[in-house]
VEXKOLKE-539838 format. One record per residue (C-alpha): residue in one letter; y, x, z. Coordinates in Angstrom, 1 decimal. Each point is the difference from the previous one (the first is absolute). Example, Ala and Ser with C-alpha at 12.3 -4.5 7.8 and 13.67 -1.06 7.14 Angstrom:
2
+----+--------+--------+--------+
! aa !     yy !     xx !     zz !
+----+--------+--------+--------+
!  a !   -4.5 !   12.3 !    7.8 !
!  s !    3.4 !    1.4 !   -0.7 !
+----+--------+--------+--------+
END
This chain:
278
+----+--------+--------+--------+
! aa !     yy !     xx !     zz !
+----+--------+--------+--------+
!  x !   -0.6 !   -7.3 !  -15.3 !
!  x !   -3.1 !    0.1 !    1.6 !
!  x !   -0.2 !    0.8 !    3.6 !
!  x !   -3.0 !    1.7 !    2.1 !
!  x !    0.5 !   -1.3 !    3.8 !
!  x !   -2.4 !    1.9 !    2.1 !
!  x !    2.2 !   -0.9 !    3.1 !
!  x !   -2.2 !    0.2 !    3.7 !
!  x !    1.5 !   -3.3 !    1.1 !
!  x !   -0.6 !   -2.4 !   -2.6 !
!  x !   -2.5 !   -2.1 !   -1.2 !
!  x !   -1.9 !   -0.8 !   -3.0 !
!  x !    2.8 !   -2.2 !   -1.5 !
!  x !    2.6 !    2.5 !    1.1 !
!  x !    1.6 !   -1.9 !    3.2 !
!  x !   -0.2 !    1.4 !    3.7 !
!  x !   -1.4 !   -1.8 !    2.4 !
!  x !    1.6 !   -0.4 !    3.9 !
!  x !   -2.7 !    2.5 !    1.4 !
!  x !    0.7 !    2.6 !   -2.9 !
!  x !    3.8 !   -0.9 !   -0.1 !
!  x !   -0.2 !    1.0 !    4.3 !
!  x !   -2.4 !    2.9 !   -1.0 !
!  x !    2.4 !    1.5 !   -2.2 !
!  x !    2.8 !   -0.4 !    2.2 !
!  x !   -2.0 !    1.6 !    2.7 !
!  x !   -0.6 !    2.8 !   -2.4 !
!  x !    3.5 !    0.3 !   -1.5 !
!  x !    2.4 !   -1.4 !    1.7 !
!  x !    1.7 !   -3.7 !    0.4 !
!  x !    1.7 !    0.7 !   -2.7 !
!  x !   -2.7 !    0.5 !   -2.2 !
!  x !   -0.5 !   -3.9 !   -1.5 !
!  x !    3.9 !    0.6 !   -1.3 !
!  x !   -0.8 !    3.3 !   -1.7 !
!  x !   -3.4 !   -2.0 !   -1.8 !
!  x !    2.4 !   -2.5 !   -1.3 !
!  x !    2.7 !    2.1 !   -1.3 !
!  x !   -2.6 !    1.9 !   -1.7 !
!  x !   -1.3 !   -3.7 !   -1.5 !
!  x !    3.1 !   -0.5 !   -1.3 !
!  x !    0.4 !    3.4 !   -1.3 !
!  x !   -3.3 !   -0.2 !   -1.9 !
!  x !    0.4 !   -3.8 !   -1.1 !
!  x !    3.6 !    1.7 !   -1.9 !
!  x !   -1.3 !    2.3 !   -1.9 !
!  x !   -2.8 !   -1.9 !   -1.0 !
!  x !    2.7 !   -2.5 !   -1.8 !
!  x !    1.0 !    2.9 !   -1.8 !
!  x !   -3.2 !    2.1 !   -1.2 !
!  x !   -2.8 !   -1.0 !   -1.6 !
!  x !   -3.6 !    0.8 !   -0.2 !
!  x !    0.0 !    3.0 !   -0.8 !
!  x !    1.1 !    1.1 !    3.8 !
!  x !   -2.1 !    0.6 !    2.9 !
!  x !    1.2 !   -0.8 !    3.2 !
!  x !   -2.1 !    1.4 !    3.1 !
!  x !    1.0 !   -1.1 !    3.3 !
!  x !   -0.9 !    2.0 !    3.3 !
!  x !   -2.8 !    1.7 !   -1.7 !
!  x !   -1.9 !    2.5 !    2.6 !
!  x !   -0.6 !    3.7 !   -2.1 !
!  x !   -3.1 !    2.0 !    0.7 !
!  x !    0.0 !    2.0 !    2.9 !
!  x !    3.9 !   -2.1 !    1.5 !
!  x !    0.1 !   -1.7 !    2.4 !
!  x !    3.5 !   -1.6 !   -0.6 !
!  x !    0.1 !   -2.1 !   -3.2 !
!  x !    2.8 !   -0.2 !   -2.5 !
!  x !    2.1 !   -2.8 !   -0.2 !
!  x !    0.5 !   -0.1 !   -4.0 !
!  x !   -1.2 !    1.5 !   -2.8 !
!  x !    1.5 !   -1.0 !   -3.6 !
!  x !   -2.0 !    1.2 !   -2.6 !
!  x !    0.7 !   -0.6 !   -3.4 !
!  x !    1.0 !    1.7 !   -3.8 !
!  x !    2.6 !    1.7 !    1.5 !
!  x !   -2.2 !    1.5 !    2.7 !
!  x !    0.4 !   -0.8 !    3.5 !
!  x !    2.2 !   -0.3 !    3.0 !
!  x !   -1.0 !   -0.1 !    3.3 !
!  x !    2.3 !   -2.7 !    2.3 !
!  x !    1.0 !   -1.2 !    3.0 !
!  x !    1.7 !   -2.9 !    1.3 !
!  x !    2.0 !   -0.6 !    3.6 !
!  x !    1.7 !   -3.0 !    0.9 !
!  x !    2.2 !    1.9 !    2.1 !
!  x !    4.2 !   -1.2 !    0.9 !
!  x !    2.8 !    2.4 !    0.4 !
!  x !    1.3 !    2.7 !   -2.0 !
!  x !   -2.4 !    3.3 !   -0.5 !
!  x !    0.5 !    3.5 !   -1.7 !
!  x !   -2.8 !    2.3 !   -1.4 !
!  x !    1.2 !    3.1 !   -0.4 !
!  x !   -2.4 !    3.2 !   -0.7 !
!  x !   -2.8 !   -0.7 !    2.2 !
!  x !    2.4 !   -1.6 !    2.8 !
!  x !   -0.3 !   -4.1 !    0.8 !
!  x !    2.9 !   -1.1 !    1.5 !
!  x !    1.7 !   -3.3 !    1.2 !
!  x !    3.4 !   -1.2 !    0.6 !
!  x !    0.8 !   -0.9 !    3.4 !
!  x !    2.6 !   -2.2 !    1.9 !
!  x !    2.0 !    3.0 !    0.3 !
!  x !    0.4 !    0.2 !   -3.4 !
!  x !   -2.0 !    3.6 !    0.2 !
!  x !   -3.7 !    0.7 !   -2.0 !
!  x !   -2.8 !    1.1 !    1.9 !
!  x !   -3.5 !    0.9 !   -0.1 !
!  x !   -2.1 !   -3.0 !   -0.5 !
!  x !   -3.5 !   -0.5 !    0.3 !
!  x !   -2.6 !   -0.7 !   -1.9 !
!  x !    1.1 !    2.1 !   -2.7 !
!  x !   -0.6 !   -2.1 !   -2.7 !
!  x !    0.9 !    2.8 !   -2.9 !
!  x !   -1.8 !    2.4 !    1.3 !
!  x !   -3.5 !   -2.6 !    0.9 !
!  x !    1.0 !   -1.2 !   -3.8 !
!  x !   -0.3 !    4.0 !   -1.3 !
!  x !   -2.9 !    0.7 !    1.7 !
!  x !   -1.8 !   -3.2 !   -1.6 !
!  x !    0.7 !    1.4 !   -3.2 !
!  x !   -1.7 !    3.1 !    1.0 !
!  x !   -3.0 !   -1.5 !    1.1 !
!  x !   -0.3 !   -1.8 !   -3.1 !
!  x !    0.4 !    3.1 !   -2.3 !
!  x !   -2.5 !    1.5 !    1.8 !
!  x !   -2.3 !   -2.5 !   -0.2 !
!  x !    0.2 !   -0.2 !   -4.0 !
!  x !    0.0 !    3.5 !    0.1 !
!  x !   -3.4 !    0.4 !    1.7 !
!  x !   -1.3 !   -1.9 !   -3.0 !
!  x !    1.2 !    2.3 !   -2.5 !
!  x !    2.8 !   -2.1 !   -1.2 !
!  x !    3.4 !    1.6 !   -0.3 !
!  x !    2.7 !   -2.6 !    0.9 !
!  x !    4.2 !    0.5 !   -1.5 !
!  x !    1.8 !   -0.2 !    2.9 !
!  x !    0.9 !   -3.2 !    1.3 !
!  x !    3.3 !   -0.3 !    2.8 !
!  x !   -1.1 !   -2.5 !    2.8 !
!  x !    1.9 !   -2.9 !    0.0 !
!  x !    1.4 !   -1.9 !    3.2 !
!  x !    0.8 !   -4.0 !   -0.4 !
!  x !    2.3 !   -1.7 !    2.0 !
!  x !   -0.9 !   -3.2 !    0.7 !
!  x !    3.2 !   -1.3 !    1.6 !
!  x !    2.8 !   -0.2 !   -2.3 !
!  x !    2.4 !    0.2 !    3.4 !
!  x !   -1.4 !    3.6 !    0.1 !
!  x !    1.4 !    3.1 !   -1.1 !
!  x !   -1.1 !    3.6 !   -0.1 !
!  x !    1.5 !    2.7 !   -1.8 !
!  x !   -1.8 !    2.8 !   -1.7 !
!  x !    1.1 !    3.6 !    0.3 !
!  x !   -1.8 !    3.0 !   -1.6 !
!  x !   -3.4 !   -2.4 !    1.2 !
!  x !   -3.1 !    0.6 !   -1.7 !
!  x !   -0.9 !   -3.7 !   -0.2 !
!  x !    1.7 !   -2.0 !   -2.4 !
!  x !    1.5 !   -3.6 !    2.1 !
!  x !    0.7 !   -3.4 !   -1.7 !
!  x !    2.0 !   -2.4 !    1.7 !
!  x !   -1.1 !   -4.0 !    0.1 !
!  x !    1.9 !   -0.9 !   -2.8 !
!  x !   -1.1 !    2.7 !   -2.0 !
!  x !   -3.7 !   -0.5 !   -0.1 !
!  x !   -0.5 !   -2.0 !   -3.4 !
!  x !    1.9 !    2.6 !   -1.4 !
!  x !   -1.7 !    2.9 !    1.1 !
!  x !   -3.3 !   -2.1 !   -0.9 !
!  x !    1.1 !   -0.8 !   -3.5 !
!  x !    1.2 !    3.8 !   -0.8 !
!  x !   -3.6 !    0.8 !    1.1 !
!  x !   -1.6 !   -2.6 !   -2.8 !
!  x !    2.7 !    1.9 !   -2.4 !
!  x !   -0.9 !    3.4 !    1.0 !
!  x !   -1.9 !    2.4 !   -2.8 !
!  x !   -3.3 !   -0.4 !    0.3 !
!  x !   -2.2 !    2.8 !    1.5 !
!  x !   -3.4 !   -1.5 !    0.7 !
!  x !   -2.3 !   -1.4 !   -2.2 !
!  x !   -1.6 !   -3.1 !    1.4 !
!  x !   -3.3 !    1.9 !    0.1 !
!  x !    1.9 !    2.4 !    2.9 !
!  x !    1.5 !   -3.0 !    1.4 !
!  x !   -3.7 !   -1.2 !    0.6 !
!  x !   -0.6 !    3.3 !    1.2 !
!  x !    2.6 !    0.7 !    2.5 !
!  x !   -0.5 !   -3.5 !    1.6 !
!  x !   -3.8 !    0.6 !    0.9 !
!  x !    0.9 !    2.9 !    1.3 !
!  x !    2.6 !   -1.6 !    2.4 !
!  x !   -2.1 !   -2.3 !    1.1 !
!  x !   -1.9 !    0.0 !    3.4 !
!  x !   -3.6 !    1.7 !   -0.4 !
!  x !   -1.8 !   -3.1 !    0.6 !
!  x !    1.9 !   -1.5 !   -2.8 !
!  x !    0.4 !    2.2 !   -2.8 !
!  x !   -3.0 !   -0.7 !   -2.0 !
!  x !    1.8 !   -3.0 !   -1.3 !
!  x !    2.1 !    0.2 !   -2.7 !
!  x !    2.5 !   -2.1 !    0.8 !
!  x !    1.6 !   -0.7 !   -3.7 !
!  x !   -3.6 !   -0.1 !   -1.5 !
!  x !   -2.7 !    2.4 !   -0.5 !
!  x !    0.7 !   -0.8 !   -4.0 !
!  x !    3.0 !    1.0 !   -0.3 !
!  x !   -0.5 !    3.6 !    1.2 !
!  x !   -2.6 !    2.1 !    1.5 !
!  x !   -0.8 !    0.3 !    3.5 !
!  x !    1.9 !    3.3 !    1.7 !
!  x !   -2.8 !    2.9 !    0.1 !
!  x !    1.4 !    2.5 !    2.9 !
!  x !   -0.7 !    3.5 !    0.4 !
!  x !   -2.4 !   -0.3 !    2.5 !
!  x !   -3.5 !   -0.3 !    0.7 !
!  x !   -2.2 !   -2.7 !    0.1 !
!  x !    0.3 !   -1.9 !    3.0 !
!  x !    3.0 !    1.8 !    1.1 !
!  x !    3.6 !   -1.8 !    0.8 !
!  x !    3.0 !    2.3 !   -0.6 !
!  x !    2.3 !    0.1 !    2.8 !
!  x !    3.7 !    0.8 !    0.5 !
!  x !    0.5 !    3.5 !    0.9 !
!  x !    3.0 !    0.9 !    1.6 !
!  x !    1.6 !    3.2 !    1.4 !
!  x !    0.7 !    0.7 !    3.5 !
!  x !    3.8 !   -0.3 !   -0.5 !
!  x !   -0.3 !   -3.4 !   -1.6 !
!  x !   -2.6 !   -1.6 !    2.9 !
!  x !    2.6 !    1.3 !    3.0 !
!  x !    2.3 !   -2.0 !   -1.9 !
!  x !   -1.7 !   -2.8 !   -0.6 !
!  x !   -1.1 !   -0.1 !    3.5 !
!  x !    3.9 !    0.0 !    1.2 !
!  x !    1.5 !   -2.1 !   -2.8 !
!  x !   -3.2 !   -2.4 !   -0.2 !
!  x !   -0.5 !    0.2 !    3.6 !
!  x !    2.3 !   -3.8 !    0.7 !
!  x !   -2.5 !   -1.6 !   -2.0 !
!  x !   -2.6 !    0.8 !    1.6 !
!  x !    1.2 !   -0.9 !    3.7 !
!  x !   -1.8 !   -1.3 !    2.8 !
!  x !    0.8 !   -3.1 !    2.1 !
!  x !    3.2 !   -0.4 !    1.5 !
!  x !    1.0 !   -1.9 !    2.6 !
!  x !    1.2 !   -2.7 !   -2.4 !
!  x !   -3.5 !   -0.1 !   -1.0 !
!  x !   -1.6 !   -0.5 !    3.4 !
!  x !    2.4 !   -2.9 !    0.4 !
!  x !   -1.1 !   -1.5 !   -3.4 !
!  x !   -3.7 !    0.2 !    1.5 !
!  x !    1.0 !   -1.4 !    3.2 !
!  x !    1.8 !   -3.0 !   -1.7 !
!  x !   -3.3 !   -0.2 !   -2.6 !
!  x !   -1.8 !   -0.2 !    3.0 !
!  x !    1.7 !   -2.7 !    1.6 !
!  x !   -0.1 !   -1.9 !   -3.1 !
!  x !   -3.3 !    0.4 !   -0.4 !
!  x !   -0.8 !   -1.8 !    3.9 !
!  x !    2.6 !   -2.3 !   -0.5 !
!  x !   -2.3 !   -1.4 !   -3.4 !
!  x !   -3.3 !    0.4 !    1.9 !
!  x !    1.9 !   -2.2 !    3.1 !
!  x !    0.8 !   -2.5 !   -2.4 !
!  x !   -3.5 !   -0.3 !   -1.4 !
!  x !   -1.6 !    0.3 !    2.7 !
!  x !    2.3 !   -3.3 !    1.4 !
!  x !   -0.6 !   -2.0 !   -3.3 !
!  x !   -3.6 !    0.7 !    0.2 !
!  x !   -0.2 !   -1.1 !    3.6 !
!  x !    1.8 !   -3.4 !   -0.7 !
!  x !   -2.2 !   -0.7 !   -2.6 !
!  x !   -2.9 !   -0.1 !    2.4 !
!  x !    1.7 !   -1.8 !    2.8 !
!  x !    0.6 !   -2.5 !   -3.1 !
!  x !   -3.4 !   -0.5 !   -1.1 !
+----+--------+--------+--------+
END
């Protein structure tokens, strides 16, 4: 499986550094570095089970979103867009409801809404392929726990949820799956995915299939339309990701900060006994 990271945080050989790791946590949350390495492991499973043939794109940023999407499968089979969570507990989806058990033995509304962030993912990216004139088959998002101590039940959900332990399974029923794009549409629907800056490569080589031509004119990058109805909900489904510093965060500065003088104390001293040496 090959795999298209275009992930803010990391660097040219695909690690995070300690100022991008704190920049993301900053961003996202503290629990942000956990979530990148359950979606590692995610990715590094499937890629034991599927072949070249698959596309992987991680985090990609669509024209005209400001949110990227955590993973996009694309394939002969078509494509799924996913999301992992390294959450613990026990969870329900049921309809458009995300719920979580509590220590009263009672579900309640639980937020982020992780089905319903999922669904609207898959929205964006239908949209996006749509504005390029490509009609997609549907594709149900797909949720992957991470944790196999984690449960969550699916009831009447729209997004389909595989358990820990279920993940090579799902991946190999994928690589079994009738096939539904050519690898010429494959090629296709992966530059499209890509981030604008990015999609004039071809990613599995210009010779293997023509570059995408998009119903647009010259110059022109299409963007992701969406309806009123579907940016209110974005806004309040999306709207965790996209929260400012908390007090949690002001402390992380604060100890930064006295990390940071603490280091500049030190050198400062070593610095000054080496001249008193000399």
């Amino acid at each position: 499986m090959r795999v298209l990271d275009f992930s803010t945080y990391r660097d040219s050989k695909g690690g995070i550094g300690l100022g991008a790791r704190l920049s993301g946590m900053l961003r996202n949350g503290f629990a942000w570095p956990a979530e990148i390495q359950m979606q590692d492991q995610i990715v590094t499973r499937f890629g034991k089970v599927l072949g070249d043939e698959f596309v992987m794109l991680r985090n990609t940023a669509l024209p005209g979103v400001e949110i990227p999407i955590p993973l996009v499968l694309v394939g002969p089979f078509g494509l799924r867009v996913m999301d992992t969570t390294g959450i613990r507990g026990t969870f329900r989806a049921k309809g458009d409801q995300w719920l979580v058990l509590d220590s009263s033995g009672s579900f309640k509304n639980s937020r982020p809404n992780l089905a319903a962030r999922l669904r609207i993912y898959g929205e964006m990216v239908r949209r996006c392929l749509s504005s390029r004139g490509m009609s997609m088959p549907e594709a149900e998002p797909v949720l992957l726990v991470a944790r196999p101590e984690t449960y969550i039940e699916n009831i009447k959900s729209p997004v389909r949820v595989v358990l820990a332990d279920g993940v090579e399974n799902f991946a190999t029923n994928l690589g079994q799956s009738r096939a539904l794009f050519p690898p010429q549409v494959v090629v296709e629907v992966v530059q499209a995915l890509q981030p604008a800056s990015t999609a004039a490569e071809t990613p599995m080589g210009a010779a293997e299939a023509p570059a995408v031509k998009p119903p647009v004119s010259p110059g022109e990058t299409p963007t992701v339309e969406l309806s009123a109805a579907v940016l209110v909900e974005e806004a309040q489904v999306l709207a965790p990701v996209r929260r400012g510093l908390t007090t949690r965060h002001w402390l992380l500065l604060g100890l930064m900060l006295i990390v940071d003088l603490c280091v500049l104390g030190i050198l400062a001293a070593l610095v000054v006994s080496t001249l008193l040496v000399r």
